[in-house]
VEXSE-460983 format. One record per residue (C-alpha): x, y, z negated. Coordinates in steps of 0.1 Angstrom, whole numbers, plus 2048, in hexadecimal, padded with zeros to 3 digits. Each point is the difference from the previous one (the first is absolute). Layout:
XYZ;...
***
This chain:
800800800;80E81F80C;80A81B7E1;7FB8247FE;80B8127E1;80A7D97F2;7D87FC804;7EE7EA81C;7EE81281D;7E08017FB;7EA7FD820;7E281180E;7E07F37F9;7EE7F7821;7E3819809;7DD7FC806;7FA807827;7DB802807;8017FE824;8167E7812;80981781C;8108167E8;824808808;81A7EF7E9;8258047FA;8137E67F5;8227F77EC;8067DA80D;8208007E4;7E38097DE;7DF7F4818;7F58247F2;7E3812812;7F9821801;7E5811812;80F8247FF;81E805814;80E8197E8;8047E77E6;80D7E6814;81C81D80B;8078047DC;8037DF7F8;8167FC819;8168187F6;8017F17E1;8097E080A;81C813813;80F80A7DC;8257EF7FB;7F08027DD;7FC7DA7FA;80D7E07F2;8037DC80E;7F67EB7E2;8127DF80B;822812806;7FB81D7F2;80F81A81B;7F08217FA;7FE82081A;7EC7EC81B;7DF80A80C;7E17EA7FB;8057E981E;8287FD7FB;7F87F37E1;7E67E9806;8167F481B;81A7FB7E5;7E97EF7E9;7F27E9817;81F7F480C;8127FF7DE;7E47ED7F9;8027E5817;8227FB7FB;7FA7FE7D8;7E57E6809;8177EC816;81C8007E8;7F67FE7DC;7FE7D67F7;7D87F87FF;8067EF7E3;80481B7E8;7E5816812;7E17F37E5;8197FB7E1;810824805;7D980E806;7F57F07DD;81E80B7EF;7FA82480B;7D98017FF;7F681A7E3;82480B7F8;80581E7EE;82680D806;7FC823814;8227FF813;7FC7E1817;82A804801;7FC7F37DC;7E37E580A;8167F8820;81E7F57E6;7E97EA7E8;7F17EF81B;81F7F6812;8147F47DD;7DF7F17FA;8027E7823;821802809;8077DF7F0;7E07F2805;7F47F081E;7DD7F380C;7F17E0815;802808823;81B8157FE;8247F8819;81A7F97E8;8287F47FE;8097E77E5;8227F27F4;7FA7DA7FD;8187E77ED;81A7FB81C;80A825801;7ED807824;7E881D804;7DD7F680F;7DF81780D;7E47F37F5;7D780B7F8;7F77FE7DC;7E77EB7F9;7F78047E0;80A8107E1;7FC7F27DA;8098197E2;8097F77DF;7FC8147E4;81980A7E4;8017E37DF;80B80A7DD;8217E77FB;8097F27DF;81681A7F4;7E2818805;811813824;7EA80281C;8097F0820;7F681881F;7E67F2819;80C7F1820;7F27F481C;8027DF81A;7F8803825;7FC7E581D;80D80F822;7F87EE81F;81F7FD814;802808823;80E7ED818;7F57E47E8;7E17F87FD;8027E77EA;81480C7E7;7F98177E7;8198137E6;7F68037DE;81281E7EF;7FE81E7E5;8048247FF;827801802;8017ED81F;7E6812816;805820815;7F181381B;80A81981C;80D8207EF;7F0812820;7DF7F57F9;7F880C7E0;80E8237F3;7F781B7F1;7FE815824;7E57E280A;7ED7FE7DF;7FC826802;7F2806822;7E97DA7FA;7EF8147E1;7FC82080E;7F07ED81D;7E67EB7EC;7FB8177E1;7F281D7F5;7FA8187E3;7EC81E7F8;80F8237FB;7F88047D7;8147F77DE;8037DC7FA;7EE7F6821;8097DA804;80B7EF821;7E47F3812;8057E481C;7EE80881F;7DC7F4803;80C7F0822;81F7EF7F2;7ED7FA7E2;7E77E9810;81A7EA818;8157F67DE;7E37FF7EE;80881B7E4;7EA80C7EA;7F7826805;7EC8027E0;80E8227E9;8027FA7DA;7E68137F0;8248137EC;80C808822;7E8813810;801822804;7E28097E8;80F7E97E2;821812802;7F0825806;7EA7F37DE;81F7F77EB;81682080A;7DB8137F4;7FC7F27DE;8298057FB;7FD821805;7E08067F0;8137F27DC;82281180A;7EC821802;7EC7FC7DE;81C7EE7F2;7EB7E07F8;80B7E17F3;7FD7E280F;7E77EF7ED;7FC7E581B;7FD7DB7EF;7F980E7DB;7DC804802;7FC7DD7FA;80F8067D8;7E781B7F6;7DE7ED7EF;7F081F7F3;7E981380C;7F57FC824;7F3826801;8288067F9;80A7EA822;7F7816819;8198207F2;81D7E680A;801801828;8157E2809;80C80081F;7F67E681C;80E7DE7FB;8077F5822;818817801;8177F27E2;8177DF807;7FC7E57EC;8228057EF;7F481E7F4;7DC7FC7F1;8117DF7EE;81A81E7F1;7E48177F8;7EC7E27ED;81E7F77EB;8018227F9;7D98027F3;8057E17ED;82480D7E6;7E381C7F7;7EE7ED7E7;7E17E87FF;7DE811808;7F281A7E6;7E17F37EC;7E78147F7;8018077DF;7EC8127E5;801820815;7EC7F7819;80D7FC824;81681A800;8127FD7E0;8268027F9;8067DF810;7F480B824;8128257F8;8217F67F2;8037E981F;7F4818819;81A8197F5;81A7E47FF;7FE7F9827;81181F802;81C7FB7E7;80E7E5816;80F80A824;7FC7EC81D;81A7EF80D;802815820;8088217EC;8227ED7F3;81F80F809;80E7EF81B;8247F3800;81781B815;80E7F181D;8287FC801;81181F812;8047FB825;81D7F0808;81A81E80F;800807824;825809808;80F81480D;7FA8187E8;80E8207F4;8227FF7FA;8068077DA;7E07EF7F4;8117DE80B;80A7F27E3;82A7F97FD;80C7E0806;8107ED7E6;8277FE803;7FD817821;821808810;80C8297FB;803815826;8227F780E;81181C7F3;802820815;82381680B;7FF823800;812813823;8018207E6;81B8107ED;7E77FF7E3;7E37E37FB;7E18027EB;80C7EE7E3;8207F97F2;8047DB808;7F9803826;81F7F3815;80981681E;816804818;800824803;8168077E4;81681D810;7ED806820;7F081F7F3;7DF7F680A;7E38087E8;7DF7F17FB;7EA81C80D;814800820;7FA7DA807;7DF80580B;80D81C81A;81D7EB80B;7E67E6809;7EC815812;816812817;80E7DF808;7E47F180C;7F181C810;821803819;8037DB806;7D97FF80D;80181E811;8217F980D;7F77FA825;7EF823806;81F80C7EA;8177F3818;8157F27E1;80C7D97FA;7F17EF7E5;8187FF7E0;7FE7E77E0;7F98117DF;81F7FA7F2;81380E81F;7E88207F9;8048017DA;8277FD809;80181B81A;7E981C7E9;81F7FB7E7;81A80381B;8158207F9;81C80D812;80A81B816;8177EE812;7E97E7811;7DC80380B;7E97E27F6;7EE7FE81D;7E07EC7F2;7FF8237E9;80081D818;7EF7EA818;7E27FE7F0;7FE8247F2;80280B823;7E77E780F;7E980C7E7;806826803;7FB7FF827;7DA7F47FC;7F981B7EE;80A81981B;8007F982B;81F80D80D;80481C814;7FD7EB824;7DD7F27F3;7F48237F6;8098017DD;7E17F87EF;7FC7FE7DB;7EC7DF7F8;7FD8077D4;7ED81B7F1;81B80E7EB;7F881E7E8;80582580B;81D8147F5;7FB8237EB;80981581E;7E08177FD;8048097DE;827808808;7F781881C;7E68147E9;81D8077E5;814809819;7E381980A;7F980F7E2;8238047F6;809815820;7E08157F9;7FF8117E1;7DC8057F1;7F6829801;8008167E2;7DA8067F9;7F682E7F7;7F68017E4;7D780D7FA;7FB8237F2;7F47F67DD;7D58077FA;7F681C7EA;7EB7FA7E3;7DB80E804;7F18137EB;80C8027DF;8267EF7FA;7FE7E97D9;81D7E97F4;7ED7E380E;7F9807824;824811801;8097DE7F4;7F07EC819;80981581A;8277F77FA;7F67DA801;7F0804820;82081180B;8167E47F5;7EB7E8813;80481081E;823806800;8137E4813;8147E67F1;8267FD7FF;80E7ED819;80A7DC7F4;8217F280A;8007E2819;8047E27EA;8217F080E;7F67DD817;8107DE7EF;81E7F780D;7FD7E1815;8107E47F3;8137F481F;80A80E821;7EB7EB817;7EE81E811;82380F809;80C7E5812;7E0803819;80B824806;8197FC81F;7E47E1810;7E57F07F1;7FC7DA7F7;7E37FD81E;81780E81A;81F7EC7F6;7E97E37FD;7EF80582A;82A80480A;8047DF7EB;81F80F7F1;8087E37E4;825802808;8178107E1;7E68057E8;7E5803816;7E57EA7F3;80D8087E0;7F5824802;7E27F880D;7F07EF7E3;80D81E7EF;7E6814814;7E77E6800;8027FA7DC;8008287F9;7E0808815;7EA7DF7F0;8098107DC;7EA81680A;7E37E77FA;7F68037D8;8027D8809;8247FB809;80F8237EE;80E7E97E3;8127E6813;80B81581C;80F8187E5;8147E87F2;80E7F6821;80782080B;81380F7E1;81A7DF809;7FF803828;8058277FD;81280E7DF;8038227F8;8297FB7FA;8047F6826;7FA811820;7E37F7810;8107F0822;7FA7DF80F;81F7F17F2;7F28067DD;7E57EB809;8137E780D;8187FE7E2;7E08037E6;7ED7E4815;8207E97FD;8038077D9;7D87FC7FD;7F47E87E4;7F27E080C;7DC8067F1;801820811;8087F3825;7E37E87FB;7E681F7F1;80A815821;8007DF818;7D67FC7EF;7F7822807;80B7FD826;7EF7E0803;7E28087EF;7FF81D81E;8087E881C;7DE7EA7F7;7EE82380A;80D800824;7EC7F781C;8177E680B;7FA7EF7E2;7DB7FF801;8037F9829;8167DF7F5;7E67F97E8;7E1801817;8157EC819;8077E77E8;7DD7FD7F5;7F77FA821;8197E480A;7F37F07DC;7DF7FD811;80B7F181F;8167EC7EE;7DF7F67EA;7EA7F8821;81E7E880D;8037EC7DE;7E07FC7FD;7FB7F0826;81D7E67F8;7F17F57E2;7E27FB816;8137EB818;80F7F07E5;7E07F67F2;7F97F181F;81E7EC805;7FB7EF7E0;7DC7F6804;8117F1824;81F7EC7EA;7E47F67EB;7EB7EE818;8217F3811;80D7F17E3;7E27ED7F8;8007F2827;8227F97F2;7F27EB7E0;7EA7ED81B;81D7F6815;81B7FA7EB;7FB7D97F5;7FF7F9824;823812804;8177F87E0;81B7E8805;7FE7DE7F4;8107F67DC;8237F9803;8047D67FF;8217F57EE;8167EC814;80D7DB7F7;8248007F6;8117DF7FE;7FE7F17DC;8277FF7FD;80A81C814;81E8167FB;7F38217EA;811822806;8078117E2;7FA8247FC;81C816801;8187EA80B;80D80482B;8027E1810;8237FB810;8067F6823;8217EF80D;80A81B80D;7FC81A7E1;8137E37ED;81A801815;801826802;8037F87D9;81D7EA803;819815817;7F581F7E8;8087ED7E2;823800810;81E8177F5;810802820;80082A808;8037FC822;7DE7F8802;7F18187F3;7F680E821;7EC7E280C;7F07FA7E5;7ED820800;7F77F6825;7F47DE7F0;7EA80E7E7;7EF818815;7F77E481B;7EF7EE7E0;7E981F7FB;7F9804823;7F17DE7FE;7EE7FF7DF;7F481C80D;7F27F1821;7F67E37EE;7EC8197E9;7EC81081D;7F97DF811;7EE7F27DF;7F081F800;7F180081D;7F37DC801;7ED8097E1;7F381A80C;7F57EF825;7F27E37E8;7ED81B7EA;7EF80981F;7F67E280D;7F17F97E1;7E781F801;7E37F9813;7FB81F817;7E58177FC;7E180580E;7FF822819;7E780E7E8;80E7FE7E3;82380F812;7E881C80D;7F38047DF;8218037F2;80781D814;7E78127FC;7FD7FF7DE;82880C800;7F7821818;7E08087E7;81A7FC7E3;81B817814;7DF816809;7F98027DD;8238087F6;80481B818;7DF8127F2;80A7FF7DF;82180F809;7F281A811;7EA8087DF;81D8027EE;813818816;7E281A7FB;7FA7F87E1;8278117FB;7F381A81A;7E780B7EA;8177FF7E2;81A817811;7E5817815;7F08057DD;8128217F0;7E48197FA;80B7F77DB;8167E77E6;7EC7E47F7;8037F17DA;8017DC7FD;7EA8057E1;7FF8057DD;8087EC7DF;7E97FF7E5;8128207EF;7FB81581D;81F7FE80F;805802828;8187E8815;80C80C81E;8117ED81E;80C821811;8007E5826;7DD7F47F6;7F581781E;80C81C81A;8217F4809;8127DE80B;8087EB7E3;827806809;7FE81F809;7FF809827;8147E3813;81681B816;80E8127DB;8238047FA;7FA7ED7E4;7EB7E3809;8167E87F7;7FC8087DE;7DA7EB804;7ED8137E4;7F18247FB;7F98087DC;8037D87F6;7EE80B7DD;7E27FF7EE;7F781C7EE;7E98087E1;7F38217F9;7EE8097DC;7DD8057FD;7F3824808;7F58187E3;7D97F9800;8017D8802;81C8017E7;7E98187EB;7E37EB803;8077D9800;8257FF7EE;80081D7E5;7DC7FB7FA;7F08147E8;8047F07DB;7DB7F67FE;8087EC81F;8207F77F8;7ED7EB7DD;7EB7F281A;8187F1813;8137F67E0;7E17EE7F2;7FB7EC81F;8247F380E;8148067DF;81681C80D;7FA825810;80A805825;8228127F7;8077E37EC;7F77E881C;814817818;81F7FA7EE;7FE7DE7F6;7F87F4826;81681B80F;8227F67EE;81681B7F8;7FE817824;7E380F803;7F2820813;7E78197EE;7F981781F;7FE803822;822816802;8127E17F5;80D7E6819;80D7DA7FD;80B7EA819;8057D6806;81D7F9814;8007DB7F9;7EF7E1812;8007F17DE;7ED81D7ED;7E980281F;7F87DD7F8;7FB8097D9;7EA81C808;7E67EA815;8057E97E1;7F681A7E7;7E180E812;7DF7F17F7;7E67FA81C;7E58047E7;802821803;7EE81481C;81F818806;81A7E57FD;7F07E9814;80681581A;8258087FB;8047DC7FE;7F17F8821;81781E811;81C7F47F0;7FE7DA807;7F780C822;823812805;8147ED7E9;8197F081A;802820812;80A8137E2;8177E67F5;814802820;8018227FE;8137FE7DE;8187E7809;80881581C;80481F7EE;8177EF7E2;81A7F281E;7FA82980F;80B80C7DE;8197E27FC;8107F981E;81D7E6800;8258047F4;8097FD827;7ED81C80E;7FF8227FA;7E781C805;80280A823;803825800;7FF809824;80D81F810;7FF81D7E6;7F381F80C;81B8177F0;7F88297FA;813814812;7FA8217EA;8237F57EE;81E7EE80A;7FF7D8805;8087EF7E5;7FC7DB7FC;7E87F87E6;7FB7D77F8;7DB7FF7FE;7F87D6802;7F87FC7E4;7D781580F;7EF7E7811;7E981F80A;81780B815;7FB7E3818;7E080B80D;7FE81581E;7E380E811;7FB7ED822;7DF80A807;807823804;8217FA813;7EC7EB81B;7DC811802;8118297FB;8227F780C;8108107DC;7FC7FF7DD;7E58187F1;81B8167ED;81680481C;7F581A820;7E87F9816;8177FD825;7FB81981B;8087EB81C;7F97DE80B;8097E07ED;8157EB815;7F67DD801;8017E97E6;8117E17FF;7E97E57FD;7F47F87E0;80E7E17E4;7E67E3800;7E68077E2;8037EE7E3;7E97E47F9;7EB8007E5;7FA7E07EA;7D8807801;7EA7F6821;7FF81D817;7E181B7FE;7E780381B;811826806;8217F27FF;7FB7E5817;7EA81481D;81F80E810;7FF8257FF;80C80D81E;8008267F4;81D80B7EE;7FC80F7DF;7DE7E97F6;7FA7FA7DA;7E97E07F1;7E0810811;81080B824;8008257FF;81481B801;7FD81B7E5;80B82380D;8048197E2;
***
């Protein structure tokens, strides 16, 4: 029956036509006639709804005919394919059922008969010999459960007699362990669409399944409602419940019976109807009338003495056993994952691998570091992090090589005028010309920067070259009238008024604090920066400028301040080679404040945001491809599915035959293991070698190599004759099964290939995703990991580096502190809370922190850790506990990189750690040539080893030196790139063909 709303269509009733020659219209799908067209149009229309459900399958948004298509066809397969058998048994069982869900009735109905079978029904049963035979039951005995001695009862079983075929006069006698039928047959799927076919139920509370009339009658089933389950009985009963629930009643139902006083008294006690109440519960309410006492007598006092009184009031001393307190249920059992700190602590739970500090200083005094001497505080960690990452994924529209982070930490301590780190200037001056276009591009700012105090200047200026007029004094008023004390009084107050004030003396401007605005006077930082003049403090004096013209900003005054009073003193002139000089003397947590400020700028620049939108785009291309190999991938393994079990099928028929041991003679000669069987002629090569004569030394080399040479041939002959015999024993294989064979090898290889290709996007999207650094996730103390390679860049680092060999970027994990607000509000809780937490787990979350935390820990988000072992990785995943809704999820990430990470450690320890037989190759030094050459031994700075390649092959020269006038010559042709250890990217691996082409294949002009 088709569904609409989860109810049955109802049809049209047929109408009364008077007149035969009326003029009909007809649905042949319903039979419905109508005698108006309009209402057959609307019907119509109706019916034309993708509104409705097919109850056999049910498929919904289908129009009326689409789903009675669907229904009459799922129902002829249901009838075809559910076992006849179990139609009527199924039918009885389910006749006046009351479960609402028929999911629910579906799953007691198939437990119910799965291990039950009926007469009639095509069967499989295991007989004594061990073979399998069909057969038709033919009839079924059960036998109930019997109480055995020791008072355990036995469960009921049951016998049945199975007509085989093939054999019609045997029969097989067998029980319920050694009977089975198709699995096809009978499942839940079938079971589902067979009741929905043959049974119905009404659309109210507690409505019972009702068998068909039609099916009914064929199985003979008995259509008859219990009086309790008809609509009327159970409207009744929800009545009279709340009739007492409102007037808050007792139920006084089976205690009328008790009372033998007067019958004018009965009728005040309303029982309710009895045919509503199950015996188990009037037998309850009867005890309960009979513990009251024996019946009152009447006594002196008539017929309503004491007796009749005391008891009547006593009826309501007792409560009724449904007002009882019920037992609370146990607590739920918990759902993990939960949150984090309400999972309770493990018993014996191992500490967090203990945590290294990078920093000069660490959080607390136990922390080990290796920054002891490096100069590198805590608060600049965070910085040096940043600007790190931010150049090596950017580094393509930078035009820079990718670095490690300890060649970087390395080269922002590097100090010397002598030698010019390269990785240094070369990425203060990539940096600095994205901010500015050069003067052949048009020299177009690309940061909002703050405007310089020039208007102010050029009023003061103004006013001091003009000098205000002296103002004539008024004639002073004459009193009117009469002249007193008083008005002569006011009248010199009103003259003091008017006279005008004394001039104030200019109050004298602070002195600056540094000379950074005089060393923009001769040319400004945005015009040295278009001529890209980096050379001999070039780049030097232009953060100068920059730095001096953002402390305008209220926002960067304080930081840029500082900078400035060390970049340009008062007690030196303010010249270029003073900023070189202070640059090279600069404090390390210095260098890395000004290198943030200029990155923080470059994220502002249009060619930023272009490289984002471009990679956005490839990540949804990339998306669309990954998502059409799965598909095919899919497909190929529903193929190797249905292959390999063609390959089940023919397999017997192909496998060699058991190897047959061959007869040896009984007394036969056995060769011992080990032990070379000797020839004549090896003995005699033993002989004349066992002789001391000199001069044959010669000949008896020539001897013993003609004995290998025929052991050896000897070897290959017995070789191959077991290996022709080996052959001849395998019987050869059928072309179909060879066919097969194949096959199923190019779906495997087909399959293989599809899954590669996944992979290689799936490292696309990893690389092409650098909008922003993504955390691996968070402890249950707040603290973020980070796996600076988790995304935007190659794992390595770009392939074509300088320093690619080194096969690790950052090769760290790093844990930040918990910021301000969740510290505040789930660590140092409030002391109310705090009690809270003590009274439940024993200990307050401080507590906890420090126990399960070990000695190194990290209060806030300024503060910085790192793992740089395979072997604290591995205690880390130990330590976190997948209970926990945050951890779960750190543990997933974790366990998902794990090998990657680790490599990327080992790789970084034999980096920092090379072997006693190599040395740090240095390269050619870039020497200044401000001073005489001297010959400085710098080795011992493996920073020095990286040069910028990109930049010499897409601009044809380093970014600090000039851009060249005239032509390049031509190049010579370029070293073989180095190969990377990881399976080459989709970008990598598409051939570029344009010269100058980053991950996403387009140039970036800025």
């Amino acid at each position: 029956m088709v569904l609409f709303k989860r109810k049955p269509v109802q049809y049209q009733p047929k109408p009364h036509i008077e007149n035969d020659e009326t003029e009909v219209w007809v649905i042949k799908a319903t039979g419905e006639i109508f005698i108006d067209y309009e209402q057959y149009l609307a019907r119509m229309d109706f019916y034309k709804q993708r509104r409705f459900i097919c109850q056999i399958t049910g498929h919904s948004g289908l129009s009326f005919f689409e789903a009675l298509k669907s229904e009459l066809a799922g129902a002829q397969e249901v009838e075809e394919a559910f076992p006849e058998a179990l139609k009527g048994p199924i039918l009885r069982r389910v006749q006046f059922q009351t479960i609402s869900r028929i999911d629910t009735l579906v799953d007691l109905i198939f437990d119910e008969f799965r291990s039950d079978y009926y007469p009639g029904e095509a069967v499989t049963v295991h007989v004594v010999t061990g073979e399998r035979l069909t057969g038709i039951v033919r009839d079924k005995t059960r036998f109930g459960s019997k109480v055995l001695p020791d008072g355990t009862v036995s469960a009921p079983f049951s016998r049945y007699f199975v007509s085989l075929d093939n054999r019609p006069t045997e029969e097989a006698v067998v029980d319920d362990a050694h009977i089975t039928r198709d699995r096809k047959i009978f499942t839940k799927q079938v079971l589902r669409s067979f009741i929905k076919k043959t049974v119905t139920r009404e659309a109210w509370t507690g409505a019972p399944w009702l068998v068909k009339p039609e099916v009914a009658q064929v199985y003979h089933i008995d259509t008859r409602v219990p009086p309790h389950l008809r609509y009327e009985s159970k409207a009744a009963e929800r009545k009279q419940k709340q009739a007492q629930q409102k007037n808050g009643q007792p139920d006084y139902d089976g205690m009328v019976g008790s009372f033998q006083g007067n019958a004018s008294r009965l009728p005040e006690l309303k029982p309710a109807p009895k045919s509503h109440k199950s015996k188990q519960q009037q037998q309850q309410q009867g005890q309960l009338a009979k513990t009251v006492g024996p019946p009152p007598q009447v006594g002196p006092h008539g017929p309503h003495g004491p007796h009749f009184t005391n008891y009547h009031n006593a009826s309501f001393t007792f409560a009724p056993l449904a007002s009882m307190p019920p037992v609370p249920p146990p607590p739920p059992p918990i759902k993990y994952p939960i949150e984090d700190l309400q999972v309770a602590p493990r018993h014996n739970a191992p500490q967090r691998p203990t945590l290294k500090f990078f920093s000069q200083d660490t959080p607390t005094d136990i922390g080990t570091t290796k920054g002891e001497g490096n100069g590198i505080l805590m608060r600049s960690i965070g910085p040096l992090l940043e600007c790190w990452d931010t150049l090596n994924v950017y580094c393509e529209i930078l035009r820079l090589d990718s670095f490690t982070f300890d060649d970087f930490v390395e080269a922002m301590q590097f100090s010397s005028e002598d030698v010019d780190c390269e990785l240094f200037v070369e990425t203060h001056c990539a940096a600095l010309k994205m901010l500015v276009s050069s003067e052949a591009e048009g020299g177009k700012i690309h940061v909002q920067l703050p405007d310089m105090d020039e208007e102010s200047e050029d009023e003061d200026s103004a006013a001091e070259a003009s000098p205000a007029p002296t103002p004539t004094p008024e004639p002073e008023p004459k009193p009117k009238g009469r002249a007193t004390r008083s008005s002569l009084a006011k009248a010199e107050a009103e003259a003091l008024k008017a006279e005008p004030e004394p001039a104030k003396e200019p109050t004298p401007e602070p002195q600056s604090p540094h000379r950074a605005a005089e060393m923009q006077v001769e040319i400004g930082w945005i015009d040295r920066l278009r001529k890209r003049d980096f050379k001999n403090g070039g780049w030097q004096i232009i953060m100068v400028g920059l730095l001096h013209q953002l402390s305008k900003s209220p926002r960067n005054f304080e930081s840029c301040e500082i900078l400035l009073k060390e970049l340009a003193p008062l007690d030196m002139p303010p010249t270029s080679e003073t900023a070189r000089q202070q640059y090279a003397k600069l404090d390390v947590n210095l260098r890395i404040q000004a290198l943030q400020i200029v990155c923080m700028l470059i994220a502002e620049t249009k060619a930023v945001r272009n490289y984002m939108e471009e990679c956005s785009e490839q990540m949804t291309t990339f998306r669309k491809e990954k998502i059409q190999f799965q598909r095919d991938r899919k497909a190929l393994l529903e193929e190797l599915r249905l292959l390999n079990e063609e390959h089940k099928i023919l397999l017997p028929a192909n496998l060699p035959p058991s190897p047959i041991p061959e007869n040896k003679p009984l007394h036969a000669d056995v060769k011992m293991t080990g032990v070379e069987e000797k020839t004549g002629d090896e003995t005699e090569e033993e002989i004349i070698d066992t002789d001391e004569d000199p001069h044959l030394g010669r000949s008896l080399r020539r001897g013993l190599d003609r004995a290998a040479e025929r052991k050896r041939k000897r070897e290959l002959e017995q070789e191959k004759k077991e290996k022709a015999e080996a052959e001849a024993k395998i019987p050869k294989q059928s072309k179909q099964f060879t066919k097969l064979m194949k096959d199923i090898a190019k779906k495997e290889e087909a399959i293989k290939d599809c899954e590669d290709e996944i992979a290689i996007l799936d490292n696309d999207l990893r690389e092409a995703d650098c909008p922003r650094t993504r955390v691996l996730g968070k402890d249950r103390f707040w603290n973020r990991y980070y796996w600076f390679e988790r995304n935007g860049m190659p794992y390595a680092g770009m392939p074509n580096s300088s320093t690619a060999e080194s096969g690790y970027a950052n090769g760290c994990i790093w844990v930040q502190g918990p910021d301000d607000l969740e510290r505040e509000g789930y660590i140092d809780m409030k002391p109310d809370w705090q009690n809270e937490y003590r009274m439940k787990f024993g200990m307050s979350v401080p507590e906890r922190k420090k126990m399960e935390e070990g000695a190194t820990s990290l209060f806030t988000a300024h503060q910085w850790g790192y793992i740089e072992d395979p072997e604290a990785l591995d205690g880390l995943i130990s330590w976190l506990d997948t209970r926990g809704t945050s951890e779960v999820k750190l543990h997933k990430e974790l366990k998902l990189y794990r090998d990657r990470i680790a490599r990327n450690m080992e790789k970084r320890k034999e980096y920092l750690n090379p072997a006693e037989d190599k040395s740090v190759d240095s390269g050619p030094k870039r020497m200044s040539t401000r001073r005489k050459e001297q010959h400085v031994d710098h080795t011992a700075h493996r920073c020095l080893s990286w040069h910028n390649s990109i930049a010499l092959d897409e601009l044809g020269h380093l970014h600090s030196d000039q851009p060249r006038a005239r032509k390049p010559a031509k190049k010579a042709a370029a070293p073989p790139p180095v190969v990377e250890e990881e399976r080459q990217t989709r970008s990598e691996g598409k051939g570029k063909k344009q010269k100058g082409l980053g991950r996403q294949g387009t140039r970036y002009e800025f």
